[in-house]
N, C-alpha and C positions, 0 to 999 in steps of 0.2 A: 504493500500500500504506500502512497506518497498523498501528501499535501503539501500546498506551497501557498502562500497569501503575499499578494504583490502589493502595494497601495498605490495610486497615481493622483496626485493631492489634485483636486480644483482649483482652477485657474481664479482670481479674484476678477471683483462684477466690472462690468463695462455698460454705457449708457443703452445700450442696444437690449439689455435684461426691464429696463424699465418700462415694455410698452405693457398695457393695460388693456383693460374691455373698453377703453372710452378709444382706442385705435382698430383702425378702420384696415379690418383682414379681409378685403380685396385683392383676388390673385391677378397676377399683373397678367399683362397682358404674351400672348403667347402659348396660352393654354398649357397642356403637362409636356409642352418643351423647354419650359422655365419651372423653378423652384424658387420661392421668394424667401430673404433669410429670417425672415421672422419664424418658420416652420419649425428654424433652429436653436430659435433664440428668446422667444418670449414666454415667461413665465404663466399666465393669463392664459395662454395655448395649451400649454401644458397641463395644466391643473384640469382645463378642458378634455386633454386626451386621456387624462386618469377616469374621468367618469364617464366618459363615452366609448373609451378603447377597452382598458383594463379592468375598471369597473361596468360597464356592458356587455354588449351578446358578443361576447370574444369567449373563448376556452384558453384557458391559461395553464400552462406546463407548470405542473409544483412537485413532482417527482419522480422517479421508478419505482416499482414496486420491487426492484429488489432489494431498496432500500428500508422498505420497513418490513421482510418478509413473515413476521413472528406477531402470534396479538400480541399488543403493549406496545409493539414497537411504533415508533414516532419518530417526524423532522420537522424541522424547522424551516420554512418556505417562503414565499412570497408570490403575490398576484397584483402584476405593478409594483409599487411602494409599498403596501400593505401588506404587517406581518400574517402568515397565517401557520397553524398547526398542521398539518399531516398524521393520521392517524388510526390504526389499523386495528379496529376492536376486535373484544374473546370472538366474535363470531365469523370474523374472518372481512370485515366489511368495511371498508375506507373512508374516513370523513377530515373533511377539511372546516376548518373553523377559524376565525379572527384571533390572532396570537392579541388579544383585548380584553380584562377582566372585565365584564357586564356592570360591576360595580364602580371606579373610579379608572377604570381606562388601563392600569399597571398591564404592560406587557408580560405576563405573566410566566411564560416557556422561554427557561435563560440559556437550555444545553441545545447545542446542535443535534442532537438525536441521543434516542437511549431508549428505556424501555418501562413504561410505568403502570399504575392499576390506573391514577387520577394524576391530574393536575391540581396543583393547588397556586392559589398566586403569593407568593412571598409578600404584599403588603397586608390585607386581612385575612389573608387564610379561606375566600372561599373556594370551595373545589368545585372540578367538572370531570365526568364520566369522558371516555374514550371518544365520544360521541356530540363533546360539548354541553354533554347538560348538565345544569347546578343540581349539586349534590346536596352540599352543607352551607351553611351559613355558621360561622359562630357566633355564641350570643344571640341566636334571632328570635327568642322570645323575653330578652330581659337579663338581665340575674336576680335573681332571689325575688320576684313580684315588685321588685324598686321600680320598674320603670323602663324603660328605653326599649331595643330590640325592635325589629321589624312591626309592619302594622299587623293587624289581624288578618287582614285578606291577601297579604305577600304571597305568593303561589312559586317554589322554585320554578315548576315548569316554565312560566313566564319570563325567567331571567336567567337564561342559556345564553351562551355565548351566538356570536352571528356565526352561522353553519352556511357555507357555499355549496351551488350545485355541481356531483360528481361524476364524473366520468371515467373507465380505463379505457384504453386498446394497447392489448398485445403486451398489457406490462408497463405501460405509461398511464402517469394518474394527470389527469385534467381537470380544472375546477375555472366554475363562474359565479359571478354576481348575481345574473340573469336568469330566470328562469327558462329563458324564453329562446336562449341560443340551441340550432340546430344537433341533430346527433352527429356527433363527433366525424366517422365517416362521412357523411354529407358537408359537414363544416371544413376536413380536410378537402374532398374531393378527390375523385379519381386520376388524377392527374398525380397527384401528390402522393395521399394513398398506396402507390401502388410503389413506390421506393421507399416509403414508411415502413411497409411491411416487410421490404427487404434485408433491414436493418433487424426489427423487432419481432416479424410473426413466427412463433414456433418456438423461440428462441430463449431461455434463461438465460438474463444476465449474470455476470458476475463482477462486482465492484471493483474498479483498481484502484482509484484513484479521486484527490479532487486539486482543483485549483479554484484561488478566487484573487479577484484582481477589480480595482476600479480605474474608469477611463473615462478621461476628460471629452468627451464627446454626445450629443445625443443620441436618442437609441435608437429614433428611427435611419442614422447613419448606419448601425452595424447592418440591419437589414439592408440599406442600399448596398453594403460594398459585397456582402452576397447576392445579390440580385445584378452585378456588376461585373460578367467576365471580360468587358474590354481592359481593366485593371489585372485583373489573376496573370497575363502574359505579358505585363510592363512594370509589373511594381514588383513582384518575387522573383528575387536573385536565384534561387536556389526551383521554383517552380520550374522555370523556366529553362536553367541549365542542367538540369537532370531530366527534363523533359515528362513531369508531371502533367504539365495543360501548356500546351503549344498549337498556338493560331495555326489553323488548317489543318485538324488532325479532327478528330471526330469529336465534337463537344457541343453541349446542350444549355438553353435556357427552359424551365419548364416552368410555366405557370396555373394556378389555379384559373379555373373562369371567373372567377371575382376579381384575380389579380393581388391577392392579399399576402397568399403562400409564393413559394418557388422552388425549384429543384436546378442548381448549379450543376452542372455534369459535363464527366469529361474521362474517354479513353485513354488510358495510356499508349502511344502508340509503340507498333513492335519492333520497329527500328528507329531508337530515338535521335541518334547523330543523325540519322537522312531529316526526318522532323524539325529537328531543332536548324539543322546547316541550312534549312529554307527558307525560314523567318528570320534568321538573327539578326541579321542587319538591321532589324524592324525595333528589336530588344535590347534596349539600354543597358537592362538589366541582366542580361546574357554573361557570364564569366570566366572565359576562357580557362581561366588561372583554378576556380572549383574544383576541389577533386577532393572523393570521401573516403576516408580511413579505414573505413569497413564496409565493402558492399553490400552486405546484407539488409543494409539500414534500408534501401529503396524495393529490396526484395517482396513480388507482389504475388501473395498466394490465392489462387482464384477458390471462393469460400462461396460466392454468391450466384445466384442466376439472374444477372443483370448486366448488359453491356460497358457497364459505367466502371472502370476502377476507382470515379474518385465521386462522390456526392455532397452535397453541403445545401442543408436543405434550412428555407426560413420560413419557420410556421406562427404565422400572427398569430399574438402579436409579440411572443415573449421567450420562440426556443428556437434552436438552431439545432439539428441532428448531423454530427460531420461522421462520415464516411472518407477517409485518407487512405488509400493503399488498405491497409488492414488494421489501422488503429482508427477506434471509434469512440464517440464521444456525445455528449450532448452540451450544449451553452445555453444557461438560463438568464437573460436580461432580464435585470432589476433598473428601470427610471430610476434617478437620484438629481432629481430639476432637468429645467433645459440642455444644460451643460456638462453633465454626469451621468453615467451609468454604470452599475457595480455589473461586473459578469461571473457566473457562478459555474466553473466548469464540473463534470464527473465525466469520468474515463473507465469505459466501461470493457471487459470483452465479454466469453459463453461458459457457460458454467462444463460445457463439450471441451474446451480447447486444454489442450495438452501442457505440460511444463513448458516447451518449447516455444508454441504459438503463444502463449503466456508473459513469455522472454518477448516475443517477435514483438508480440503488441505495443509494451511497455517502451520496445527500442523505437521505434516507428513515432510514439507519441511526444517525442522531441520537436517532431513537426510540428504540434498544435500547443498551448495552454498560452500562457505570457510573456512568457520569453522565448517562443517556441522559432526555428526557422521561419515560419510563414507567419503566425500569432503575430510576434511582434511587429513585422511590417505594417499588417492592418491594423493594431494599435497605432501604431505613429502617422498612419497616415490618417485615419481619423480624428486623432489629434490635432495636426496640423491644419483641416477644415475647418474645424469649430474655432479654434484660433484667427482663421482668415475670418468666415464668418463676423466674427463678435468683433475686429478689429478695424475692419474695412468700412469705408463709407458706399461702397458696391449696394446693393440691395437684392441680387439676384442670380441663382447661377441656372447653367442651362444643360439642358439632357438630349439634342437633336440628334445624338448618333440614330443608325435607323429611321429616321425619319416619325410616321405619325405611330407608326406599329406601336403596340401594346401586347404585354403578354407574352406567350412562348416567342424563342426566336433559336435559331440554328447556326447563330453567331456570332462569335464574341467580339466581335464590333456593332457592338449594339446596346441601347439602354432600353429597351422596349418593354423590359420586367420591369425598371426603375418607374416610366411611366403608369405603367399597370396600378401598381402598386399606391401610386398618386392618385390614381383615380378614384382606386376605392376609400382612401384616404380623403380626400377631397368631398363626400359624400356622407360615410361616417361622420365628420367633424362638421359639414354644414359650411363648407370653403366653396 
């Protein structure tokens, strides 16, 4: 097992944080070929996409089950900004609830996971069953007939904690606000779906690992820059020159018909010097000079039935499922303001895979977490956005590659997912 906690402090505020609801969210002119930077930067919006996005008819990623796989067992989670519980009662049955004492607010759940009968909150002591409901109150008829204590018609039942609505598929726990959001399948769609399951159906996880790290950036950026393979084959040194995802090899944009989700994808091809000696000139990032210590580390074992060796899938509005060669993973985006998002990694492989593939995984997963080969790139360059963003007196940047298209596309020159993606945004949020 490994853990690792990176911190990336926030940038302090800049005039651009001050707009309000008294400013006038008019999208400029140019329709989802422009993105205006208020999207990125104002506080007002934000608060807006917590109750519309994160708290409405979205499913929100708050864990694996093979993370709580025993009753009692619990984690510690999040949908959007809000703490919540994960919890897996004597009957075998999953509930999510507001990490919120019912009584004075106390965030009551302090350990990252463990295994308990109840919760009790460390301020007054009152408890909740596996399930969220109030148990005990102390005190709550008085002491000795002196007085005080709850009123006569206090009903625990009435003062449970907030209980979200649940979901799994395939081993992944989903939770909403909303009553009212679609079933899961239907909410992915079959587009999505269908490499979701490549990943999870059938399959026992088995835990490796976690990382967590916060990034000065907002969080509808990390979904652009997966929804963004004109980047994957200019910005990764190491993508690129080992011939991970190289321009004109076989690679994918998939999108949902809503345009909310996406499937990043991309062959490896089988001869990567012919691949890579076609485009390089194209590749800044391309490095002659690269060469790896151990071969193995790129070695790709075919595990799946799916054309893809590499997947990086964004599912609205808060999880990322990556598929790299053979180490996998999920990334949980927590919002922390406009300017901030903490990301919560677990590195998973199969409770099937051998000492060996166990080894293989663990070696592979250098490519992905915070400091990872590719990780850290997309870190910093999402950094450096939000940066220009909040700095600039610009107002607007623009997405025309591809043209008007929207949604899937067959080409990584192309933003036509990043479009997508705006649009259903744009609708959600009332823009």
């Amino acid at each position: 097992m490994f853990s690792v906690n990176t911190v990336i402090h926030q940038p302090g505020s800049f005039a651009k944080e001050q707009l309000d609801d008294s400013f006038d969210y008019k999208w400029p002119e140019g329709g989802l070929q422009v993105i205006p930077d208020w999207v990125y930067t104002s506080n007002a919006l934000y608060q807006r996409e917590i109750e519309r996005i994160f708290h409405g008819r979205s499913w929100n990623f708050v864990a694996l089950e093979a993370e709580i796989p025993q009753p009692g067992d619990y984690l510690r989670s999040y949908v959007g900004p809000t703490p919540v519980v994960v919890a897996r009662d004597t009957d075998g049955s999953i509930h999510v609830f507001e990490n919120r004492c019912a009584h004075r607010g106390a965030e009551f759940c302090r350990v990252r996971r463990g295994n308990t009968k109840e919760f009790v909150c460390p301020y007054h002591q009152w408890s909740y069953d596996l399930k969220g409901n109030l148990q005990g109150v102390p005190f709550k008829r008085g002491v000795k007939g002196e007085g005080g204590g709850m009123p006569k018609d206090f009903r625990n039942e009435d003062h449970g904690l907030l209980k979200l609505n649940v979901t799994t598929l395939h081993g992944v726990v989903f939770a909403s606000f909303s009553k009212e959001v679609e079933p899961i399948a239907d909410y992915l769609g079959p587009e999505i779906l269908k490499d979701f399951e490549v990943v999870f159906k059938g399959r026992k996880l088995k835990i490796l690992g976690y990382y967590r790290n916060e990034l000065p950036g907002n969080w509808k950026l990390y979904h652009e820059n997966l929804k963004d393979p004109y980047h994957a084959t200019l910005l990764h040194s190491f993508l690129v020159t080992f011939g991970l995802m190289v321009a004109g090899s076989k690679n994918g944009m998939i999108a949902d018909a809503k345009g909310r989700h996406g499937t990043l994808a991309s062959a490896k091809p089988d001869n990567v010097a012919e691949a890579v000696g076609a485009v390089k000139g194209e590749m800044r990032a391309y490095r002659e000079d690269f060469k790896l210590a151990d071969g193995r580390f790129l070695q790709y074992v075919r595990e799946f039935d799916s054309p893809w060796s590499v997947t990086m899938q964004t599912i609205w509005p808060n999880l990322i499922v990556q598929r790299e060669l053979n180490t996998l993973g999920i990334r949980h985006i927590v919002p922390n303001g406009p300017h901030s998002q903490i990301m919560l990694w677990t590195m998973f492989g199969y409770e099937t895979d051998d000492a060996e593939m166990e080894r293989h995984r663990l070696r592979q997963g250098n490519l992905m977490g915070p400091s990872g080969f590719l990780g850290l790139e997309d870190n910093e360059a999402i950094k450096f956005v939000q940066e220009g963003l909040r700095r600039s007196p610009s107002d607007k940047g623009i997405v025309k590659l591809g043209g008007d298209r929207v949604g899937s596309t067959n080409s990584v020159i192309d933003e036509a997912a990043i479009r997508g993606m705006y649009q259903y945004y744009r609708k959600e949020m009332g823009l």
